[in-house]
Each structure stands twice: as C-alpha cells, then as structure tokens.
N, C-alpha and C positions, 0 to 999 in steps of 0.2 A: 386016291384022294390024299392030299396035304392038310391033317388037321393043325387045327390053331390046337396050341397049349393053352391047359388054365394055367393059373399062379403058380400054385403045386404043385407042378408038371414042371417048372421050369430049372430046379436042382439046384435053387440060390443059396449060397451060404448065409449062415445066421447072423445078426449083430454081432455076437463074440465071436465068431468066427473070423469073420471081417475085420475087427476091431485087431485082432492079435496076426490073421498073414501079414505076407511080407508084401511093402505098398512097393510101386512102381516109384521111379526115382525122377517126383514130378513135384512140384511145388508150384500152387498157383498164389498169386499175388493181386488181390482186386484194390486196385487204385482211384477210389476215390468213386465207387460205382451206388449212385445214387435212389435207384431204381429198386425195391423188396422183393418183388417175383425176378427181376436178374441175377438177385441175390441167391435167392432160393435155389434157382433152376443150375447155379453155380456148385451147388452143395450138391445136387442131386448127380447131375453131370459129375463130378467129384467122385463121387461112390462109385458110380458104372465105369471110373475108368481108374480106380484104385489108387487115387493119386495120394501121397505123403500128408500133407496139409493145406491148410486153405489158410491164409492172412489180410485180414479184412481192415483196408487202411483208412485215416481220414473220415470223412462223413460216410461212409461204406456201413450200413446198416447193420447191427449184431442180432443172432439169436438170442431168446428167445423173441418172437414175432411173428404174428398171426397170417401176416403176408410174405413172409420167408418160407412159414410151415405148410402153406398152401400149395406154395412149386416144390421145396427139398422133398416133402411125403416122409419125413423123418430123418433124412441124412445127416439133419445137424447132429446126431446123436451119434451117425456112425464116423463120420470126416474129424481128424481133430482140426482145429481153427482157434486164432488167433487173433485182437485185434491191437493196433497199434495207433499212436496218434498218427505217423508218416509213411507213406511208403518205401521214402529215403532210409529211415533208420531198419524196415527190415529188407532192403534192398543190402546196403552195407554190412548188416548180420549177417547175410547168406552169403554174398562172395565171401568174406571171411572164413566160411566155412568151406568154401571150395566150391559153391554150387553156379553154377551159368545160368547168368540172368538173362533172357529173352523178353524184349516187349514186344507186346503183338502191335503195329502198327503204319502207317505210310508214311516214311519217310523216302528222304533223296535216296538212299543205300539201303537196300533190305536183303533180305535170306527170303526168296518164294517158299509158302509152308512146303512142295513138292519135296525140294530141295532139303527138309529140313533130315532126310534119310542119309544123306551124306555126314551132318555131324558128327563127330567121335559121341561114343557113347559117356553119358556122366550124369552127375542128377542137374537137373533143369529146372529153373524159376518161369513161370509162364506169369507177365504180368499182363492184365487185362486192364483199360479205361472207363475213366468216363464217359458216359453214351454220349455225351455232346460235346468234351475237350478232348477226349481221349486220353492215354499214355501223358504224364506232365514231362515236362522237358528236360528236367534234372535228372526222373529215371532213364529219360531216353536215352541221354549222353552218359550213366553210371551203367547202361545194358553192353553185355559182351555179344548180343546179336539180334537184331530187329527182325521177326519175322514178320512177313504179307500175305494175306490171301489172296491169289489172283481174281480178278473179278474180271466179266465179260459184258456186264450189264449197263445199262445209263445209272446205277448207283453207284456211287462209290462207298460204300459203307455196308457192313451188316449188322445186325441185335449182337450188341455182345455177346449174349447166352448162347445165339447160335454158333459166334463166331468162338465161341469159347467150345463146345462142341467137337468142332470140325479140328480143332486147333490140338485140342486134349488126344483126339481117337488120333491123332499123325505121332503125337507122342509116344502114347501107350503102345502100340502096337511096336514101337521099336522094341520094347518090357517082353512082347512074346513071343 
C-alpha cells in the first residue's frame, strides 16, 4: 500500500527557512492581472517553485486581501513582492540588471515552453497578462523572448494561474 502523507510528513521548510535559501533565478512579472484569487494562486505557485520575486504591476491587486489570502494560504509572507505603477518601468529595471525578460504569450514568433530547455541558463523575468488583453504590446516588443504553450484543444487560451503553473515548473526544474 501507497500511503497518502499528512502535512507533517511532508518535511517542508519553515518560513525562515524559505525566506533566507537560495531562490531560483526566476522573476515573475504580473501585468496588469486583474483577477484576486489569480493573484493569490500566483503567490502560492511562487513558493512551490522558489521563485526570487513577484512584481505586481498596474491595477494588479496588492496584499494585504482577503481574496488574495484565500488562494496564496500565506505565501504573501513568504514571496517578497513588489508593486509598481507599470510594468514598462520594472521591465526596464530588470534588463538593466542583466535579467531575460520573457512574456508568456501568442504571438507571430514565439519560443514553444518545450523548447524553453534549450535556453542558456540565466535569471529570467516570466511576465504574465491580463486575463482578457493579455501581455501589453510595449512589454511584448521590450521581451528578449516570447514564450507559448502549445495547446491541442478548440481553446486557445488558459487561466493564467494555470498557465502560470505549467510555465513556472519548465523554469524551475532547469534550478535542479
């Protein structure tokens, strides 16, 4: 038999634990995402995949919020995070800094996330959309690489949160 763990069982590092290793060299960027539990569920996702920081741009809702703290389950505490009036201006901070910006979305020319194994290794800005504009146009042409998720279905779209997800764990796992 394959028992389920409890909680306690699972050997999770503590807040200050967390709070002081070394993050993965991941930088998310929410642009303009309008949605509290998207938000949230972005902090949570955020922790489980160790990422640097999280930069909440625009009308992007900030912690403290009662529908943020309902999906994160506390992460605002362990994620540091940032917010900004644009996502232009920490767009620009971070190349400055050396770091590769990525917007996740469909354009004419993209990078398949499959694909994204092949990149040189370096710290990475993951920037995420609005659920209904997506990606704005200025960050799309200031990103050094557009990633896509391939999709097979009659959508063309996912929840950001999921797509945020799927997008994070191709990242991270280059980190181990």
């Amino acid at each position: 038999m394959n028992k389920k763990l409890k909680l306690w069982e699972l050997n999770r590092v503590t807040e200050e634990e967390f709070k002081s290793q070394k993050k993965f060299p991941i930088t998310i960027v929410l642009d303009e995402i309008r949605s509290l539990t998207n938000v949230g569920s972005f902090f949570r996702t955020s922790d489980a995949f160790n990422v640097d920081k999280i930069y909440l741009c625009g009308i992007t809702a900030k912690p403290p919020h009662r529908e943020i703290q309902k999906t994160a389950l506390g992460a605002t505490e362990t994620i540091e995070w940032e917010h900004r009036e644009t996502t232009m201006e920490v767009v620009e901070e971070l190349k400055a800094k050396g770091i590769v910006i990525c917007s996740i979305e469909q354009t004419e020319e993209t990078t398949l996330l499959q694909d994204v194994k092949n990149l040189p290794n370096e710290h990475y800005a993951l920037v995420f959309g609005n659920e209904v504009n997506g990606v704005n146009q200025d960050v799309i042409d200031a990103s050094d690489h557009i990633i896509e998720i391939p999709q097979y279905g009659t959508k063309h779209s996912l929840n950001v949160s999921v797509c945020a997800g799927i997008v994070m764990w191709e990242f991270a796992k280059r980190s181990l």
